[in-house]
Structures are given as C-alpha cells and as structure tokens.
C-alpha positions as CSV (number, residue, x, y, z in Angstrom):
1,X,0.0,0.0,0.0
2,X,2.7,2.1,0.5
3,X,4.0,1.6,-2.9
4,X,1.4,2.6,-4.5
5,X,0.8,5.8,-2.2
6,X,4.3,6.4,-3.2
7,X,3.2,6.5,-6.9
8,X,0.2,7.9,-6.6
9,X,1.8,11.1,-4.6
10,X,4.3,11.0,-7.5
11,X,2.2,11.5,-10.0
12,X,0.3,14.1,-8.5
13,X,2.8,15.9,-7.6
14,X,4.6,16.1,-11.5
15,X,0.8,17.1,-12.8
16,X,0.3,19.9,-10.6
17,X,4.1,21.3,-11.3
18,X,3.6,21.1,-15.5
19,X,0.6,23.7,-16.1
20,X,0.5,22.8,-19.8
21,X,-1.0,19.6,-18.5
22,X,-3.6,21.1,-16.1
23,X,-4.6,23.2,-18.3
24,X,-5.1,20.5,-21.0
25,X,-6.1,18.3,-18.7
26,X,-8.5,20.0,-16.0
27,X,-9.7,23.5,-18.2
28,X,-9.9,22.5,-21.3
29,X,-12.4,19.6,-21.3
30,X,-14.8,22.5,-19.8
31,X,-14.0,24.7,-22.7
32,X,-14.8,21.8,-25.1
33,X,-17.9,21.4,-23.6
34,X,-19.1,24.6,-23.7
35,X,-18.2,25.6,-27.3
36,X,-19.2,22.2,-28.8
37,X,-22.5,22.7,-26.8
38,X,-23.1,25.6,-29.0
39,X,-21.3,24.9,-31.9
40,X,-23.3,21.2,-32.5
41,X,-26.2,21.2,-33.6
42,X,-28.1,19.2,-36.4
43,X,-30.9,21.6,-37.3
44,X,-30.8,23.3,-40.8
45,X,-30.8,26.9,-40.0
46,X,-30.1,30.6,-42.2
47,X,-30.4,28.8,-45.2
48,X,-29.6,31.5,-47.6
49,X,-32.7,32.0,-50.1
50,X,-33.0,33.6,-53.5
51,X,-35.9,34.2,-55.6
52,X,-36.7,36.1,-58.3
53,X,-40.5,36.7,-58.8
54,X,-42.4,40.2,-59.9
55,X,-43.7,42.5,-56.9
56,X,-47.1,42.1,-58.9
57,X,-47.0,38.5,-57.7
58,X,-48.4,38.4,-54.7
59,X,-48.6,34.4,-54.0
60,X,-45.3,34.5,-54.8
61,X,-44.4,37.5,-52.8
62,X,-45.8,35.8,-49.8
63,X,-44.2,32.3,-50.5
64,X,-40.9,34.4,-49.9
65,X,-41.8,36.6,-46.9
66,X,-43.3,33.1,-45.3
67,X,-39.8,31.7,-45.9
68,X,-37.9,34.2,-43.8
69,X,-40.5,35.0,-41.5
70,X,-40.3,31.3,-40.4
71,X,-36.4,31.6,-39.1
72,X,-35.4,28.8,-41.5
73,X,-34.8,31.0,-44.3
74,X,-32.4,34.7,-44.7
75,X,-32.2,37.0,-47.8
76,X,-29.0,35.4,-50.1
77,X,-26.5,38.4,-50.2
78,X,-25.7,37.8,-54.1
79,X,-24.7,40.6,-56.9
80,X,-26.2,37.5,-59.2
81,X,-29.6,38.4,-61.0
82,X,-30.5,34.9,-61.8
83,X,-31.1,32.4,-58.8
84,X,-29.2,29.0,-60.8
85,X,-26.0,31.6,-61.1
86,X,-26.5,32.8,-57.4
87,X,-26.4,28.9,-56.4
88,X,-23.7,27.9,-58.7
89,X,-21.5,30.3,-57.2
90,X,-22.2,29.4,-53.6
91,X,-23.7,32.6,-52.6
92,X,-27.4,30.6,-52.1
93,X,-28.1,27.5,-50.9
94,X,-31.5,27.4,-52.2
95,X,-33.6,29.1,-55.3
96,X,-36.5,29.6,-55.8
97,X,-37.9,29.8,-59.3
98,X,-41.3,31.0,-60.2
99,X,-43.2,30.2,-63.7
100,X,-42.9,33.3,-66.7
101,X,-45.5,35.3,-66.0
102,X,-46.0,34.9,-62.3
103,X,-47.2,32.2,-59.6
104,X,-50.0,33.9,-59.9
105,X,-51.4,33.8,-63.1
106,X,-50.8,30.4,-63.5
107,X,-52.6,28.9,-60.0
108,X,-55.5,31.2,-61.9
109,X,-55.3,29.1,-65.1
110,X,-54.5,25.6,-63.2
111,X,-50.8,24.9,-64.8
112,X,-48.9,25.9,-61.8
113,X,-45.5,24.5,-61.2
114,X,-42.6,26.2,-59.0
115,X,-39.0,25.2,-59.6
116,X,-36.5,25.0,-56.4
117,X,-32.8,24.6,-57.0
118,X,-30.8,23.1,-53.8
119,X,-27.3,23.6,-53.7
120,X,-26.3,20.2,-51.9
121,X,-22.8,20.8,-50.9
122,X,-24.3,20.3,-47.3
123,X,-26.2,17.0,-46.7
124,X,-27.8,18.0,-44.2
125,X,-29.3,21.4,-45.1
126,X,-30.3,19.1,-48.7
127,X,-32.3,17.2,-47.1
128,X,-34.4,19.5,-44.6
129,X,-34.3,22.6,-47.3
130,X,-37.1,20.6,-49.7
131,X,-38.8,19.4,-46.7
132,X,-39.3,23.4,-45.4
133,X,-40.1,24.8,-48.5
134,X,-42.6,22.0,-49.5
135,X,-44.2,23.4,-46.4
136,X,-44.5,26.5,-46.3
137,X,-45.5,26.7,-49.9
138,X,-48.1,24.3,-49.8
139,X,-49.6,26.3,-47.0
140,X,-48.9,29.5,-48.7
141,X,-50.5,28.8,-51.6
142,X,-53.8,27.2,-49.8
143,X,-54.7,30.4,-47.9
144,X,-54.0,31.9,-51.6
145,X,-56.7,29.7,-53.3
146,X,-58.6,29.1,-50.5
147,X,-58.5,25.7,-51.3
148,X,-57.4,21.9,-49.2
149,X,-53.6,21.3,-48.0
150,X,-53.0,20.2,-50.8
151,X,-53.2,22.9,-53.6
152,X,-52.9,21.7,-57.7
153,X,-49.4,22.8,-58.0
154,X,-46.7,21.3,-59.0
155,X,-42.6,21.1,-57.7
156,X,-40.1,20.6,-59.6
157,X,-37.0,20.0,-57.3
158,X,-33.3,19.7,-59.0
159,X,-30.4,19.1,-56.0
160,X,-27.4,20.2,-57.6
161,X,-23.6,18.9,-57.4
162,X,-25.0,15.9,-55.4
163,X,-28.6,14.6,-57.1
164,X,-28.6,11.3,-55.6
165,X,-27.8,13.2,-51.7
166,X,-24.5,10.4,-52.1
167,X,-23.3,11.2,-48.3
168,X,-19.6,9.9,-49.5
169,X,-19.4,12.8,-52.0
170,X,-19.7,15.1,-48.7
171,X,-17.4,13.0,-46.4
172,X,-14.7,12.8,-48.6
173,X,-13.9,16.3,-49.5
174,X,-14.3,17.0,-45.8
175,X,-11.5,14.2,-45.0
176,X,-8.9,15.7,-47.5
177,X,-9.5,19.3,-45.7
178,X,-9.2,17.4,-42.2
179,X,-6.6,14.7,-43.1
180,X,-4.0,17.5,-45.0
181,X,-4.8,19.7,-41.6
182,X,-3.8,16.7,-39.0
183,X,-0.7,15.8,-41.3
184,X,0.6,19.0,-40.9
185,X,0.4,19.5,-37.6
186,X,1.2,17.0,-36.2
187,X,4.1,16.3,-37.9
188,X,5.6,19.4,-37.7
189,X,5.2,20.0,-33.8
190,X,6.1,16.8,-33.0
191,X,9.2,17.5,-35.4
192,X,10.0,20.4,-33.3
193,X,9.3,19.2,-30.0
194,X,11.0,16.1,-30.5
195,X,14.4,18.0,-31.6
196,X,13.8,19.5,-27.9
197,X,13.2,16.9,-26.1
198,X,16.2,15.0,-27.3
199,X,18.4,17.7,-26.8
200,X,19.1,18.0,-30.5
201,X,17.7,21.7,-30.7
202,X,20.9,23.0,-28.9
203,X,23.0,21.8,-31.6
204,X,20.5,23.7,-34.2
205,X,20.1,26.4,-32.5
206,X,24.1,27.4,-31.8
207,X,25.2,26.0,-35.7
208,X,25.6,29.3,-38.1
209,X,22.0,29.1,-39.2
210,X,18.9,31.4,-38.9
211,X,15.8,30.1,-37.3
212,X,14.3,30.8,-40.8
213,X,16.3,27.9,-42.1
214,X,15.7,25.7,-39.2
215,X,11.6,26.5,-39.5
216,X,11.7,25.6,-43.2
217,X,13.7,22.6,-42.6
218,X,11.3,21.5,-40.5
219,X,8.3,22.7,-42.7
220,X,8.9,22.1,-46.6
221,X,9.6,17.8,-46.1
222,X,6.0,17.9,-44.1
223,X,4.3,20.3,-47.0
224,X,5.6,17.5,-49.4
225,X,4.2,14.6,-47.6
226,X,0.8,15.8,-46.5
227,X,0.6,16.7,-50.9
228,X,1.1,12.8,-51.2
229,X,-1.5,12.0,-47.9
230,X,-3.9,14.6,-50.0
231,X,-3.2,12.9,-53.4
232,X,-3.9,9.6,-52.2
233,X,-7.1,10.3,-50.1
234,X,-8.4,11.6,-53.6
235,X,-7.7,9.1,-55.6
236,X,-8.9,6.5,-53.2
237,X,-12.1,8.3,-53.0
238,X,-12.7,8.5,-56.6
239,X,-11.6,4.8,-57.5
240,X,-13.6,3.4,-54.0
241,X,-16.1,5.5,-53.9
242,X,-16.9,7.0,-57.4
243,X,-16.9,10.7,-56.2
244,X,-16.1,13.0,-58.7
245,X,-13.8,15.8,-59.2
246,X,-15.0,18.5,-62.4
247,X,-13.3,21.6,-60.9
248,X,-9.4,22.6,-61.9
249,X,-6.2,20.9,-60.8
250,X,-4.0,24.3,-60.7
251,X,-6.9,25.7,-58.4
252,X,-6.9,22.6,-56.3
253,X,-3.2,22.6,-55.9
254,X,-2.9,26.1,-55.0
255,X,-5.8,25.8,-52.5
256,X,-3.4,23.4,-50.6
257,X,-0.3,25.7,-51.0
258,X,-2.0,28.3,-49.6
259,X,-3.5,26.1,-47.1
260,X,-0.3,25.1,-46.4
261,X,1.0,28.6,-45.0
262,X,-1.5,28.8,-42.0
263,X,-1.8,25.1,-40.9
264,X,1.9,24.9,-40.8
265,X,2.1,28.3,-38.8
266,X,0.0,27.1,-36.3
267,X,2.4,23.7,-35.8
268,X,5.1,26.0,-35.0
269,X,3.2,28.4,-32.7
270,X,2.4,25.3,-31.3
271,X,5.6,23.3,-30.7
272,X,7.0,26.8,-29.6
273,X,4.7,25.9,-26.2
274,X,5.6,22.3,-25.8
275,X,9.0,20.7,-24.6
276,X,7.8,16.9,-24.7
277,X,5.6,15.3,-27.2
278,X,3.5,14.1,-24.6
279,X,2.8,17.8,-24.0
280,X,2.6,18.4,-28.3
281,X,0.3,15.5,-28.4
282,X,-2.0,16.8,-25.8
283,X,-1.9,20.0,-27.7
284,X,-2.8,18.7,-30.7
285,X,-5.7,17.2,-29.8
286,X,-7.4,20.4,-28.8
287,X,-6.4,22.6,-31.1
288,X,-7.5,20.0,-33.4
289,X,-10.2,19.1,-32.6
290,X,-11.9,22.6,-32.1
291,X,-10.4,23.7,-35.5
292,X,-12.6,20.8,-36.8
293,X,-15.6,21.1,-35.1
294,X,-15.9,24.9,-36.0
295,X,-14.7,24.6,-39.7
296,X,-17.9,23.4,-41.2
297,X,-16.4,20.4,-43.0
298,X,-18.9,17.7,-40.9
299,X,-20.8,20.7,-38.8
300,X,-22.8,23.2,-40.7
301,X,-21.2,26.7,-38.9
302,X,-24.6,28.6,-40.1
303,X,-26.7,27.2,-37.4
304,X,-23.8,28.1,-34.7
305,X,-24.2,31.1,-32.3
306,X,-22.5,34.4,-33.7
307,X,-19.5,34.3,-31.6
308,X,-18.8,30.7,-33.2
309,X,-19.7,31.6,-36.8
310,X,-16.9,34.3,-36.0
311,X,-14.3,31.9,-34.8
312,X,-15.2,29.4,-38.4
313,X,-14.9,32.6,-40.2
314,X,-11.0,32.8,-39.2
315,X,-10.5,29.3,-38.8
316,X,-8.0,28.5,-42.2
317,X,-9.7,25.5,-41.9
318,X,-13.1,26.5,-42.6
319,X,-12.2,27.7,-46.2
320,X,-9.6,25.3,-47.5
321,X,-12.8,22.7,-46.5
322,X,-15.2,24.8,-48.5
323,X,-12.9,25.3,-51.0
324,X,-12.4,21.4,-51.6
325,X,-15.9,20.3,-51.7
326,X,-16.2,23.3,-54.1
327,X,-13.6,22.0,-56.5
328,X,-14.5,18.5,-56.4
329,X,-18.1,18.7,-56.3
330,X,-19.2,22.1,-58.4
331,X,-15.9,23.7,-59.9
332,X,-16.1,27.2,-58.3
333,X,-15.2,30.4,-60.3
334,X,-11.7,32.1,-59.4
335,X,-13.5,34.6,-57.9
336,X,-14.4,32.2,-55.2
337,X,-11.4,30.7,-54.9
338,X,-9.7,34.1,-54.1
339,X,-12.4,35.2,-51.5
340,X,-11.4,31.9,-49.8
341,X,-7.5,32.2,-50.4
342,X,-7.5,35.3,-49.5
343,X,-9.2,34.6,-46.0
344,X,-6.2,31.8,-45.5
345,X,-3.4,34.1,-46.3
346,X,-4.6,36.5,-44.3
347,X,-5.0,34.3,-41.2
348,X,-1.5,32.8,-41.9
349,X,-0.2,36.3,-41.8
350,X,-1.0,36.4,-38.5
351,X,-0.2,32.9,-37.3
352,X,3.1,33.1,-38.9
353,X,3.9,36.7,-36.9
354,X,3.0,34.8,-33.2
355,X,4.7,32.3,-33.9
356,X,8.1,33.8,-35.2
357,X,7.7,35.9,-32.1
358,X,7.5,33.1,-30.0
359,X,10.0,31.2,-31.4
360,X,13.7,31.3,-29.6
361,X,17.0,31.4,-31.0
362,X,18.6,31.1,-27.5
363,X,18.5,28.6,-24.4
C-alpha cells in the first residue's frame, strides 16, 4: 500500500508542477464542452434563399416573406440576378424559381408548377431545405386559393452537385481538408518538439543558421508529404467511392499551397509551447479538434451562435474545406477561390507573426 501511495503522490505531484498539462487536462475539457454545446447542432438553420418573382405577384411574394418569417430562411446576399447563377457560385443555398408570367397567373389558369434549385454541398441542409419549402408553400398557396392542403401545383425540385444526396461525395472532401490539416500539424510539432526533447535543438540552435532555415527545414519535407496523404485520399475516393472531381487541378493545388502557410504556422506556434511530445500531443488534440468542429467540414457553422460563426470565419480551416468540396463537387469560379484564399493568407499572416515571435534562438 505504501508503494502505491508512493506512486500515486508522485504523480500528483509532476501534474500539478507542469501547467500545460492542467490546463489540457482540467480547463480545457470544460472549454470543449461549452463551445461544442453551442457549436453542434443538427438543425438546418439561415439557409440562404433567393428568388426572383415580380412584386405584382403576390402568392409568390408571400411564398418568400413566409420563408424568412419562419427563421429557417435569410435573404441570399448575391450581386447575381439569376437564382441558378447565385447557387452555382455558392452565394445561395437554395432558389426559388417562379413560372414566366408569375405564380399567380398560373394557379388562376391551373398549370402551376414552381422550380426549387438546392445547392447540396451540405447533406444535411439538402435534405431538410425541400422538406421546409414543401411546407411552407403548400400552405402559402392554400390560404392563396382558399383551397385543401393540398393545392394543384406542381414542384419541380433539382439538387445540384449531389442529385442522388450520395453522403460519400460530402465526407470525402471534408476528410482531405481534415486529413492535410492533421498531417501538418502533427508532424511538424512533433518535429520540433522532439528535436527539444532529445536535446538536439541545442546543436541547431548554436550552428551558423537562422531560425528561418531551421523552421523551413522543418516545414517544406511535411508540406511535401501531406501533398502525397492529400493525393492519395483523392484518388482512393474517386476509385472506392466513385466521387467526382469536375473543378481545376492548378486551383486545387494552390488551395493546398495556400493552405499550407496557416496550418503549418499554427504547428510551430504550437511546438513553440511544448518541450515533450507528450505535451505536443495533448496539444494537438485540442487545437484540433476545435479547429474541426468549427470549420464546417462535418458541422454546418450557419446554425452556430454568432460568436462561433466568427471563430469558423477565421478558422484556415473552414475555407480550405469549402474550398475542396467546391472544386471537387461544383468547380467554383476564381473569384471564389480568391475570396477563400485570400481569407487563408490573411490568417496565416498572422499565425506566422506569433509564432516567429515566440520562437527562440537562444537557451
């Protein structure tokens, strides 16, 4: 009993004297729990709407104010005019498409027909976005005709980049974006903190190099092996699972260079605050995993309280996933890819600065 006293006093005693570890250990699960309270959710919420109808239509007119009034549903912010354009580009995830000459007119002469286009880039919003708008027109369009529940018109519903709601051609371009991200980082700050650790940083740090040549050492071999992780998880994914890929190559690769410059910014900041891999590990597994969880690439980040959906907007992650699912599923203008990019660079800016900050050239 004794012995085991011994131990257990031991082991006490070397958590409470390494605060990276209490604070992994003890704070952080309570963090977790409060942000991924908030942050998961599985209700389809601000689903971005678009429709183009004349103000002299006033079923249709009252089709649209339904769908925001019933919080499932906000205004799409979009310079596009037409609805399929405003969907193609990403900027809706749902149009609304009334017949030429107005909802209207043709409940009057019995013909009616209403066209929704779902941008299925998200699963989950697919799925409950026809379900909603089935709804609320239905019901829209019976206190219009004063007529049953069921009113004589007709939907025509087109899900785009996904028809058959194939829940592999959503997983897979999520698991490049999170795959490339874990590659990076962990082998990077385990890189770094392992040259500590084994005392091999001393000899680094006092040889006639800049840290600039020790960080890109460390970075450009990891860069080239999370391109071959990426590579293969793509091709395994096409072959196994028949997803396609109908965007650009040059824009795919330079999404994952620019990808590159903040994921591998935050493995040094990070290894810059660890001196064992036990402590890197532990880490890793938060930074991780709230990266993932707010990025949107399994998560919709729409539905997420404001302070969240500001956190996803920063998160590099975030964008290099949309960006992915963009390019494999849809093929996404450049002007798309640059809103995206730019968001990346920017927020590797700023990692990069923190962590060449905290990075030391002396013992």
């Amino acid at each position: 009993m004794k012995v085991l006293w011994g131990f257990f006093k031991k082991e006490i005693i070397g958590l409470l004297r390494d605060p990276i570890l209490m604070i992994a250990v003890l704070i952080m699960p309570v963090v977790q729990m409060i942000v991924l309270s908030g942050a998961i959710t599985f209700q389809a919420d601000n689903l971005r709407l678009i429709m183009k109808n004349s103000p002299n239509d006033t079923v249709a007119t009252d089709i649209y104010r339904n769908a925001i009034g019933s919080g499932f549903f906000v205004p799409a912010q979009t310079l596009y005019n037409e609805p399929a354009q405003a969907v193609q580009a990403g900027a809706a995830d749902v149009a609304i498409v009334v017949p030429d000459g107005g909802l209207t007119r043709s409940l009057a002469r019995g013909d009616a027909e209403i066209q929704i286009l779902i941008d299925s880039m998200n699963i989950l919003k697919a799925h409950s976005i026809e379900a909603y708008l089935r709804g609320i027109i239905g019901k829209t369009v019976a206190v219009a005709t004063h007529a049953d529940f069921n009113s004589p018109i007709n939907f025509n519903v087109r899900v785009l980049f996904n028809p058959q709601l194939n829940t592999k051609f959503f997983m897979v371009p999520s698991m490049v974006s999170i795959l490339v991200f874990l590659a990076l980082l962990i082998l990077i700050s385990i890189s770094i903190t392992k040259e500590k650790e084994m005392g091999t940083m001393e000899m680094l740090i006092s040889a006639p190099i800049s840290k600039y040549d020790i960080i890109l050492g460390k970075v450009i071999p990891y860069v080239l092996v999370s391109f071959v992780v990426m590579l293969s998880i793509v091709v395994v994914g096409m072959m196994a699972f028949s997803v396609p890929f109908v965007g650009s190559g040059v824009m795919f690769l330079l999404s994952f260079l620019i990808f590159c410059v903040p994921a591998c910014g935050i493995g040094v900041w990070l290894a810059t605050y660890t001196n064992t891999q036990q402590q890197a590990m532990l880490g890793l597994i938060i930074v991780a995993f709230l990266a993932l969880m707010l990025s949107g690439a399994i998560i919709s980040t729409e539905n997420m309280p404001i302070v969240l959906r500001l956190i996803s907007y920063i998160n590099p992650l975030s964008h290099y996933s949309f960006l992915v699912r963009n390019i494999m599923l849809k093929g996404p203008d450049w002007l798309y890819f640059m809103r995206h990019a730019g968001m990346m660079l920017a927020s590797g800016v700023v990692i990069w600065f923190f962590a060449l900050r905290r990075w030391k050239m002396t013992l």
